[in-house]
Each structure stands twice: as structure tokens, then as C-alpha cells.
C-alpha positions as CSV (number, residue, x, y, z in Angstrom):
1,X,-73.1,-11.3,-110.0
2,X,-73.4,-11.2,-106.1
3,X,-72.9,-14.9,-106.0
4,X,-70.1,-14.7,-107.8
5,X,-68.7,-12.1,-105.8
6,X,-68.9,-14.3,-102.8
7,X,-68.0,-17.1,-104.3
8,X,-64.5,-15.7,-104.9
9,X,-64.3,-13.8,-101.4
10,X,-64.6,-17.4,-99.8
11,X,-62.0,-18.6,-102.0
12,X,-60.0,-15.5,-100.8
13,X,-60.8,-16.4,-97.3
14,X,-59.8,-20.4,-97.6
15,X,-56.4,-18.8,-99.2
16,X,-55.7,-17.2,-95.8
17,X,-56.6,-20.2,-93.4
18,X,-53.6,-21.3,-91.6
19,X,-52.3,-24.5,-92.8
20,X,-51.1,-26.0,-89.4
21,X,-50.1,-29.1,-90.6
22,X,-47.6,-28.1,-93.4
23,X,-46.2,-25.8,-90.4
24,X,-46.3,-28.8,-88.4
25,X,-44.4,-30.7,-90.7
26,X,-42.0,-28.1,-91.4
27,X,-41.1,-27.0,-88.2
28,X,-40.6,-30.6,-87.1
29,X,-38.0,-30.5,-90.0
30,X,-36.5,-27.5,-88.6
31,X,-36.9,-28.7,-85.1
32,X,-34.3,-31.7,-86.1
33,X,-31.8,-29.6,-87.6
34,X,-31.3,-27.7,-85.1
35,X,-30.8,-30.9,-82.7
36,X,-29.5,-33.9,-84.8
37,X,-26.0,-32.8,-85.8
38,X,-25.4,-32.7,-81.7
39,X,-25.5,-36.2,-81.7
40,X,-22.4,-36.4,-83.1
41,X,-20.7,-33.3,-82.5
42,X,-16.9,-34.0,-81.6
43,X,-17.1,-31.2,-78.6
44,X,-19.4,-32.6,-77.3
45,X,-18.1,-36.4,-77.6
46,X,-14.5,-34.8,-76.2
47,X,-16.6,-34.0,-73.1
48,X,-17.9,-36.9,-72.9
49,X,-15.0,-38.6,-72.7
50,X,-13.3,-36.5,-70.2
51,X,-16.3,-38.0,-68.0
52,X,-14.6,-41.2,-68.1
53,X,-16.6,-42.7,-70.8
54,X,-14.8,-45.3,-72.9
55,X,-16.6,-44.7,-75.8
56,X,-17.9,-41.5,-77.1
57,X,-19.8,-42.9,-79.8
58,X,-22.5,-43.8,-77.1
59,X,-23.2,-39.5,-77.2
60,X,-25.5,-39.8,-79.9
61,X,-28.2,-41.4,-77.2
62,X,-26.1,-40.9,-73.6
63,X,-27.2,-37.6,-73.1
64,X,-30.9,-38.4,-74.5
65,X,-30.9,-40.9,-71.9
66,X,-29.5,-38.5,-69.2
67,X,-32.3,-36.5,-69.5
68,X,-35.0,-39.2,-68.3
69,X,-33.1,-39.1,-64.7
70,X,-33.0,-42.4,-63.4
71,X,-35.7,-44.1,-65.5
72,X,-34.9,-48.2,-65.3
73,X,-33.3,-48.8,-69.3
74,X,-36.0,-51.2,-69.9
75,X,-38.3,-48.4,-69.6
76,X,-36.0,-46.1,-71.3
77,X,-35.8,-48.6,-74.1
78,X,-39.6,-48.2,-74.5
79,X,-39.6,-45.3,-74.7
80,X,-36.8,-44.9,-77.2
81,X,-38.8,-47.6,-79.4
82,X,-36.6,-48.0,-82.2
83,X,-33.2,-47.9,-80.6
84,X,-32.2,-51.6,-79.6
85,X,-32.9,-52.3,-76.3
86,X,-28.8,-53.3,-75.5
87,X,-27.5,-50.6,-76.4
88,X,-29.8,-48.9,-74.5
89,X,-29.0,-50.9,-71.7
90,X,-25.1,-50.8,-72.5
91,X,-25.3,-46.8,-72.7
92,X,-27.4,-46.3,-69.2
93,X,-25.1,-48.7,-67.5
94,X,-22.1,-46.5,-68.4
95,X,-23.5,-43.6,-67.2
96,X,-23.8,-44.9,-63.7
97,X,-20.9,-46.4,-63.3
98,X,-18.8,-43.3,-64.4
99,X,-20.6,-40.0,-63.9
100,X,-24.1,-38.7,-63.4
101,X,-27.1,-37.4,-65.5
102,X,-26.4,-33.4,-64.8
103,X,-22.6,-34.3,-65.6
104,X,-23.9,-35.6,-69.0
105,X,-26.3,-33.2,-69.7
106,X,-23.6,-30.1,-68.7
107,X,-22.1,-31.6,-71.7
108,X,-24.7,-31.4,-73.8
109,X,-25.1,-27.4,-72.5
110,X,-21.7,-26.3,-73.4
111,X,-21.8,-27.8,-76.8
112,X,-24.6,-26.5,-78.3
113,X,-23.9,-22.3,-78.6
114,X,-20.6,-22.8,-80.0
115,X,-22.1,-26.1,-82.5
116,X,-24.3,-23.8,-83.5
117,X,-22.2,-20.7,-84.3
118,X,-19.8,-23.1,-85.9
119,X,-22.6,-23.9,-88.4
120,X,-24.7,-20.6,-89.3
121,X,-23.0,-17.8,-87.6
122,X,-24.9,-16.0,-85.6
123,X,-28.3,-18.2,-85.6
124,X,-27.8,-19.1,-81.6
125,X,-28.8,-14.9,-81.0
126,X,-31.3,-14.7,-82.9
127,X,-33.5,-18.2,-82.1
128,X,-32.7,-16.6,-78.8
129,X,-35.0,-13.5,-79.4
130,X,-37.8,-16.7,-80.0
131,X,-37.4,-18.2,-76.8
132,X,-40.1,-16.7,-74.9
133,X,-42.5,-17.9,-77.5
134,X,-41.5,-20.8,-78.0
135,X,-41.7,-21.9,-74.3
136,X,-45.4,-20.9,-74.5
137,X,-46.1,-23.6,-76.8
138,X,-44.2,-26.1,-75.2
139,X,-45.7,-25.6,-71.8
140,X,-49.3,-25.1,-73.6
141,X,-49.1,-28.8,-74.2
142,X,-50.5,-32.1,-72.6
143,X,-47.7,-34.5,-70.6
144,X,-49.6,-37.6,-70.4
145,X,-48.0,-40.6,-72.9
146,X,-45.4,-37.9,-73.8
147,X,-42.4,-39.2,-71.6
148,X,-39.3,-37.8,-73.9
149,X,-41.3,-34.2,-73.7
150,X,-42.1,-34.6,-70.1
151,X,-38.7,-35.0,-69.2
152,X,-37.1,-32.5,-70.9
153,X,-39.8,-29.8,-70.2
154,X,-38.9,-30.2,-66.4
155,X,-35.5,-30.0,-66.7
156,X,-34.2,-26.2,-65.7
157,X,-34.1,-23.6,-67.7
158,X,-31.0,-21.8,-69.2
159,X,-32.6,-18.7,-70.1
160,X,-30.3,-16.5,-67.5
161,X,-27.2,-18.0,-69.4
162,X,-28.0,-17.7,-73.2
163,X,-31.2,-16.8,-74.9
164,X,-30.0,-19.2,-77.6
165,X,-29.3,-22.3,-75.3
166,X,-32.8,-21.8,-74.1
167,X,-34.4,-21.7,-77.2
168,X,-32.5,-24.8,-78.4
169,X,-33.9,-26.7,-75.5
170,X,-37.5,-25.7,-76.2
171,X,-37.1,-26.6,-80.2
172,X,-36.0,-30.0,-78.3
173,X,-39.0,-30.1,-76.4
174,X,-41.0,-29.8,-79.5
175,X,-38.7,-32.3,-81.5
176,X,-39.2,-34.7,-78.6
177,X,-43.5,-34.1,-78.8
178,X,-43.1,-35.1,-82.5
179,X,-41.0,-38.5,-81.5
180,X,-43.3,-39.4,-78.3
181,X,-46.8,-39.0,-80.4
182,X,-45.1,-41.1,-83.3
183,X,-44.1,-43.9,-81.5
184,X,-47.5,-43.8,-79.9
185,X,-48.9,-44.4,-83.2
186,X,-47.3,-46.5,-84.7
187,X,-47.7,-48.6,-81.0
188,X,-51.4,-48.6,-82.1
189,X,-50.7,-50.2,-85.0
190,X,-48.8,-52.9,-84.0
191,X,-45.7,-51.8,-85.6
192,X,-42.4,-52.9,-83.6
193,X,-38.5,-51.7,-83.4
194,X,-37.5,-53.5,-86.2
195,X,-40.6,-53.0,-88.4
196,X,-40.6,-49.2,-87.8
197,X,-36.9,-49.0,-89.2
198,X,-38.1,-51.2,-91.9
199,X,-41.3,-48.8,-92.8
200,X,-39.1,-46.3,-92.1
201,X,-37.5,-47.2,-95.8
202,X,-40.6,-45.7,-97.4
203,X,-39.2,-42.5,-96.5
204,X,-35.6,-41.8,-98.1
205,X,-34.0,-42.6,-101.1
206,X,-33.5,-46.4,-101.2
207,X,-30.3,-46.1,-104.0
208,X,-28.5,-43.5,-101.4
209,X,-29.3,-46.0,-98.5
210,X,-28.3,-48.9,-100.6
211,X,-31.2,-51.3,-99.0
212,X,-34.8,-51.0,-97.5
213,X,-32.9,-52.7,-94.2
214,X,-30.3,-49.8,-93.6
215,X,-32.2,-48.0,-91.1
216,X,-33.3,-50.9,-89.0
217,X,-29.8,-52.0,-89.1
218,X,-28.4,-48.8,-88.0
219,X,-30.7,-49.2,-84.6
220,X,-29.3,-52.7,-84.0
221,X,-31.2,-55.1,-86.4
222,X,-29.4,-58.4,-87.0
223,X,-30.2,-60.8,-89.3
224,X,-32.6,-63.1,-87.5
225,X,-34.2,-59.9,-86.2
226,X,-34.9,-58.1,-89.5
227,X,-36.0,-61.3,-91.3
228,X,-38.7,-61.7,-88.7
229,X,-39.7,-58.6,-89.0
230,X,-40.2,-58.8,-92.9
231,X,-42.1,-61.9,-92.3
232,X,-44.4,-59.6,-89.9
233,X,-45.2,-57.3,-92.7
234,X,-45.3,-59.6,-95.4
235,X,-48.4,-61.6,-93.3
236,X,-50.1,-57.9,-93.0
237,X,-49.8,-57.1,-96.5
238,X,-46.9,-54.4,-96.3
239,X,-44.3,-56.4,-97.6
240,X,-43.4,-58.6,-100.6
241,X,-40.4,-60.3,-101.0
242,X,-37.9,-58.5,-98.6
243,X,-39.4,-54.9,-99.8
244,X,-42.2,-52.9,-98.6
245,X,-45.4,-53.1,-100.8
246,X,-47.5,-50.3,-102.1
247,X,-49.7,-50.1,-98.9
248,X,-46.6,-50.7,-96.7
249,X,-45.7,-47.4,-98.3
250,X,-48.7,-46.2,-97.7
251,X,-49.1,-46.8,-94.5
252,X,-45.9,-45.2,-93.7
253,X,-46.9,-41.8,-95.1
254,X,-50.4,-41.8,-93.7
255,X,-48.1,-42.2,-90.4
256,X,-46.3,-39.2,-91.0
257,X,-49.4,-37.4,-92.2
258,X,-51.0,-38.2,-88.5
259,X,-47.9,-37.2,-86.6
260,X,-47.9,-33.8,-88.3
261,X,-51.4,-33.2,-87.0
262,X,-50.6,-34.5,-83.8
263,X,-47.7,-32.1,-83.3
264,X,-49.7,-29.1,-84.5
265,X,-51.0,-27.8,-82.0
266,X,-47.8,-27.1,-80.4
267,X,-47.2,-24.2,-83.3
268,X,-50.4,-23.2,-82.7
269,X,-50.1,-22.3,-79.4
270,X,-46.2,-21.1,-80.4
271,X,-48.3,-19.0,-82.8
272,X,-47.8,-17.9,-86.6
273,X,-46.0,-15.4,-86.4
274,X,-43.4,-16.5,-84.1
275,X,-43.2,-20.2,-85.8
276,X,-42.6,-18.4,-89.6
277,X,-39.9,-16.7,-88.6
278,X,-38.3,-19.5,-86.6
279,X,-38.7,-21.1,-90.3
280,X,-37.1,-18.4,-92.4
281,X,-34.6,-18.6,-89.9
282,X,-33.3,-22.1,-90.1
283,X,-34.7,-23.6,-93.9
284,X,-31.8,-21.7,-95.6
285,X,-29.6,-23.3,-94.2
286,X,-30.7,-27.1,-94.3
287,X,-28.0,-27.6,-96.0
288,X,-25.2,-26.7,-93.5
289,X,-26.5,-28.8,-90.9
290,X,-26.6,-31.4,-93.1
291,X,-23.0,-31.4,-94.4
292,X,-22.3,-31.2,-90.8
293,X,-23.7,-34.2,-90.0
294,X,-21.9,-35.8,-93.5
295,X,-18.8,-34.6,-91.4
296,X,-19.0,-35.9,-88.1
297,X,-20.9,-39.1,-88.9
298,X,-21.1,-39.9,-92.4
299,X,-23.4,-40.1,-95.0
300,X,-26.6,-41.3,-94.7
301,X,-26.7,-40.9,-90.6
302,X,-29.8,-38.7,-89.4
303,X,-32.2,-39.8,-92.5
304,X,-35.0,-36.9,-90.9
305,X,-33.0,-34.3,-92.4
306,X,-32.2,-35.6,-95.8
307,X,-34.4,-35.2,-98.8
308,X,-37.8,-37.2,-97.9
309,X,-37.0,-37.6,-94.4
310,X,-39.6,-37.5,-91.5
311,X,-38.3,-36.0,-88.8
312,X,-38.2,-38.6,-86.1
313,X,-35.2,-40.7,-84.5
């Protein structure tokens, strides 16, 4: 009798331990809803263009890249990964020869209040009431090999202007974390741009993409590029015949697994408290930010916040 009676209080007691990574992986979910519809949010590419940029399709990475200051675009295309390194190039270049990086990221500041209200009413007040806590996390964490975070995390605060605005840029901290410790490993495995896009497959559904190439095409893949990088997985195993192979799948979620419980401890030092409500805050509405995305760039755009996605750019 008294074993069994601790045999079911340590069952009771493994019931109540935390499971970090499952926040992890959920906040990271929640972490890009609340930043990927910006990329293509028509205020925001109307300010852009009043900067003098010819194209505002370039938003979706200009003010990204305005946020690393001054960093030479062959080190901002390393540190963007996937993104191909032109465009990179192409983007950076246009920012110097028509504004600056606080110009670019000003944008970025008056977009985000009203993007939000325009989505879920109301949400920019109350992530604003999380602020506070979720700066603690942020600045809890380690900068070294995290350059996106780094940057961001020492740009100035907006707290004196809108509780909201300065949550939104810690939840971009965070999302940021995620990306930096992703590409990190999949750097350690020897996985390139063109690979990762290709990988990336494993993780929406193919029939809405059309192809296992879609994503790496979207990040600037050609041709010649993408067949190379089939090759590359093929010789390793992860590929057969133009389509990632069982452990090429595999592979790809064990990836996702790992950045989960890389990112975890930043919710742990946000705490659980604070990081469950930030989640019953914004999972209701998954749905609106993605129809807003459907809206402003199409389907299939921003694949971390479909159905299956990982939450990474």
C-alpha cells in the first residue's frame, strides 16, 4: 500500500514539472506572429517609400538589416543564412544611398501599434502589461554567437512611448534568439542556404507549397543553385531523387527539437507565469495574423506560422 501510494504521488509530481520545451516551442510560435505579418505590412512599406526607397518590397528584410547598424552585407548575409546573399547586398546598399538605419527602423516603430490594433484589437495594451517580464528574460540571456539578438537587445528602448511597442520589441528579441541558435545548428551540421530551404520542406504541407523547392526558391534559389544543393543531400543520405528522404525528414525535426531547447531558457528566466499568459494571449488568434499575412503577401509567405511550421525565417 505505501508503495503504491508513492508511486502515484511521483506520478502526481512528474504531472506538474514544467515542460520548457513545449513552452519553448510555442512561444517561438507566438513570438512570430506577432512579428511576421510586419514584414509586409503596407504602412509600413508606405513609409518606406517616402524614404526614397524604390522598392518597398525590400521591407520584408530592410529594416531587419537596419537594425545590425553598419554591419558589412557580407557579414549580414551570414548572419541572415538563408536569405541570398544579393539581395542582401542589393537591400543594404539601398539603405545607404537613400536614408539611414534609425530612419528605417522609425518606420518600423510607427507601424507596429497600429498593425497590431488593426489585427486583434486591443492586444498591443495588454502584451504591454508583459513588458517588464519579458525584458528580464531577454536580458538574462547569453550574447556570444547570437548576433540578430545582440543587436536588437542594444537598440533603445520604447518603453516611455508605448508599453505595447516595447513588448513587441522584446518578443523580437526572443524570435531573433530562436533564429541565431538555429542557424548555429544547422552551421554544425554542414547544412547551407539552399539546403536549409530545402530541409525546410519537411516542415509544411508540400500539396499547399506545390514543391519541396518552394521555400529555397523564395530566398533566391535558381536552378543551378537548388540542383546542387539536392545533389549535397542526396550524397548524405537526405535526399532521393529531388525529395527529401526519411532521415532528411528526420533530421529536420530533430533540428527543430534542438532549437526548442536551445531557446528555453529564455521563458525560463521570462518565467511561467508570465510566458502562459503571453500564450493565451496571442494562440487565439493564430489565425488573424495569418489571414493578414494571406492579405498583404499571399499565400504560402511566412511558412513558421502555418500549420507545421517552425518558427524561423
Amino acid at each position: 500500500m505505501a508503495f503504491g501510494r508513492t508511486l502515484r504521488r511521483r506520478r502526481a509530481q512528474r504531472r506538474l514539472v514544467t515542460d520548457w520545451n513545449d513552452l519553448s516551442a510555442r512561444g517561438s510560435r507566438v513570438g512570430h506572429d506577432l512579428v511576421g505579418w510586419v514584414m509586409w505590412d503596407e504602412r509600413a512599406k508606405a513609409g518606406l517609400g517616402e524614404l526614397g526607397f524604390p522598392n518597398t518590397g525590400v521591407w520584408i528584410v530592410a529594416w531587419r538589416l537596419a537594425g545590425l547598424g553598419n554591419t558589412p552585407h557580407p557579414v549580414a548575409a551570414a548572419m541572415t543564412y538563408s536569405i541570398h546573399p544579393g539581395f542582401i547586398e542589393a537591400t543594404r546598399g539601398t539603405i545607404d544611398a537613400v536614408t539611414t538605419n534609425d530612419a528605417v527602423l522609425a518606420v518600423l516603430d510607427g507601424a507596429i501599434v497600429p498593425g497590431l490594433e488593426s489585427i486583434v484589437p486591443g492586444l498591443a495594451a495588454d502584451l504591454g502589461d508583459l513588458a517588464d517580464d519579458l525584458w528580464a528574460g531577454v536580458d538574462a540571456m547569453f550574447h556570444g554567437m547570437r548576433p540578430f539578438f545582440s543587436a536588437f537587445r542594444a537598440r533603445p528602448r520604447p518603453a516611455d512611448r508605448h508599453p505595447g511597442l516595447s513588448a513587441w520589441h522584446a518578443i523580437n528579441c526572443i524570435r531573433e534568439l530562436r533564429g541565431d541558435n538555429h542557424w548555429a545548428l544547422l552551421a554544425s551540421e554542414g547544412i547551407d542556404d539552399v539546403e536549409a530551404g530545402l530541409l525546410h520542406s519537411a516542415m509544411v504541407d508540400v500539396d499547399e507549397y506545390g514543391s519541396e523547392e518552394w521555400i529555397a526558391r523564395s530566398r533566391g534559389g535558381d536552378d543551378q543553385s537548388v540542383a546542387a544543393a539536392w545533389s549535397r543531400l542526396e550524397a548524405r543520405g537526405l535526399a532521393n531523387d529531388g525529395r527529401l528522404s526519411d532521415a532528411g525528414r528526420a533530421l529536420r525535426l530533430d533540428l527543430e527539437q534542438r532549437t526548442d531547447e536551445l531557446t528555453a531558457p529564455v521563458w525560463q528566466a521570462i518565467g511561467e507565469t508570465a510566458t502562459v499568459k503571453l500564450l493565451d494571449l496571442v494562440e487565439p488568434h493564430q489565425d488573424a495574423f495569418v489571414q493578414r499575412i494571406d492579405e498583404t503577401a499571399g499565400p504560402r509567405w511566412m511558412p513558421a506560422v502555418r500549420p507545421g511550421g517552425s518558427a524561423v525565417v
